[in-house]
Steps between C-alpha positions, in 0.01 A plus 500: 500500500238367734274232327181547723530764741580893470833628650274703732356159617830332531649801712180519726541142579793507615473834713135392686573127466145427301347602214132466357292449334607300152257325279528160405169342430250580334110516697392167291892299558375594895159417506695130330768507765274519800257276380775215488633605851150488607464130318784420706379595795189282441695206475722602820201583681655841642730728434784436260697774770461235712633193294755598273749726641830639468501353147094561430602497097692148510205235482333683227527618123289819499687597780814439323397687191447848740855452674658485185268745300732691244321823613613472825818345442596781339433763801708256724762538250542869493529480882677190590687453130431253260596111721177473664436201764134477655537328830192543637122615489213530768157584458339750754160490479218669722145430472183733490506719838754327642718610778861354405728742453895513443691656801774751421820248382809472291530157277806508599507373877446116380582466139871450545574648195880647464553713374133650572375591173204298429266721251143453560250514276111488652229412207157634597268188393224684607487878558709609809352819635600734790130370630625102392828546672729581227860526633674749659840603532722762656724657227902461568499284757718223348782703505477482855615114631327267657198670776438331759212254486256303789305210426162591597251228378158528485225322273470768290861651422554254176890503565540137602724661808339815563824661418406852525738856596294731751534833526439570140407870392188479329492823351839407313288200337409507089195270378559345132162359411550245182208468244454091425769439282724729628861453706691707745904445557650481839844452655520290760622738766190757430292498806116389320200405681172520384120502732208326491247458223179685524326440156265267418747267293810299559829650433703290381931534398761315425889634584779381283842493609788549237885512541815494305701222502788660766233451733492235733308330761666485836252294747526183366677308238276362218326832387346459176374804226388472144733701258253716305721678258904538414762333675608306872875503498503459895292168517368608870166356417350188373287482270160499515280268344209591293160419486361302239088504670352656761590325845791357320615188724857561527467884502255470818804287679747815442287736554447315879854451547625842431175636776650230761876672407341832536313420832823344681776704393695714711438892534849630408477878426528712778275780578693788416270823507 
């Protein structure tokens, strides 16, 4: 029996490749979690997008505490089985009328993930609206290889490559707007993209990326995930360390040696679609 999600859920996951919305936090455990993002911020003096990536959770405790919520632990389970690894989180954030956006993409063209099953989870911190730019995604096509992708950077596409498939059908696309507190699923094949934010508030979301334990890291050697729940019997990943306070010394030091691995690796995956 599923411990989180209906079978319904579970089966339209797996035939659109995303699934939303699920609540996790309550309004109040929000309003807390973006008020300490926004404390951290202060200190940064900018964006935390824009300091702590690929592993935005590693350097602090609160952080840690929503990767590992049993709530959501327990969705990931019903789709990915119960040996969860987190390698990775990143924070998308756009401010009050802003024009980022996220061009149309598939996680997959970079990660290096084999094989590609990384299961996304994206927590709204604060509401994600169609007007904020909630994401989008076009339903089935991860069961369709690799599309091809250009890099087409501009200031505003908040892919840090511009990575983005033209040609897209619009019509084709469905909007899943998150209440704060709430999380979508994605696989990392689905096509998602999401525009710009029109409201007068910041929209702000953090994606969580979860595998089993078969799953590997191909780019480089050294990859690193935190095991969240059940078993590694493959040892593919070292483990990662935990923070004991915000900005945690030796946690800051990983998490910029895993984005220097990231940024200099290899594209291996061919383009296959």
């Amino acid at each position: 029996m599923p411990n989180r999600l209906s079978q319904q859920q579970i089966d339209f996951y797996a035939n659109n490749g995303f699934l939303g919305p699920v609540d996790l936090l309550s309004a109040e455990e929000c309003l807390e979690v973006r008020r300490h993002v926004e404390e951290v911020e202060q200190k940064l003096g900018g964006q935390i997008q824009k300091r702590c990536q690929i592993k935005a959770h590693l350097p602090f405790p609160f952080l840690t505490d929503i990767v590992s919520h049993p709530k959501l632990l327990d969705a990931v389970e019903d789709l990915i089985g119960p040996d969860i690894l987190c390698w990775g989180s990143s924070f998308f954030q756009k401010e009050a009328d802003d024009k980022t956006f996220v061009s149309w993409h598939q996680d997959s063209t970079y990660y290096g993930i084999d094989p590609p099953d990384t299961c996304t989870a994206w927590l709204a911190i604060s509401e994600a609206s169609i007007a904020s730019g909630c994401m989008r995604f076009i339903p089935g096509s991860h069961n369709k290889g690799l599309y091809s992708h250009e890099e087409l950077k501009t200031q505003q596409n908040l892919l840090s490559r511009g990575q983005t498939v033209v040609g897209i059908d619009e019509s084709k696309a469905k909007h899943v707007p998150l209440k704060a507190g709430q999380f979508s699923f994605h696989k990392e094949d689905c096509l998602h993209a999401s525009h710009p934010n029109t409201t007068n508030d910041r929209r702000i979301g953090l994606s969580i990326h979860f595998v089993a334990p078969h799953v590997r890291e191909t780019n480089f050697p050294g990859a690193s995930a935190m095991l969240l729940r059940g078993q590694d019997k493959y040892g593919y990943w070292k483990a990662d360390l935990r923070p004991k306070v915000d900005f945690d010394p030796e946690c800051m030091a990983e998490l910029d040696r895993v984005l220097k691995l990231y940024r200099t690796a290899p594209e291996k995956r061919k383009k296959t679609a």
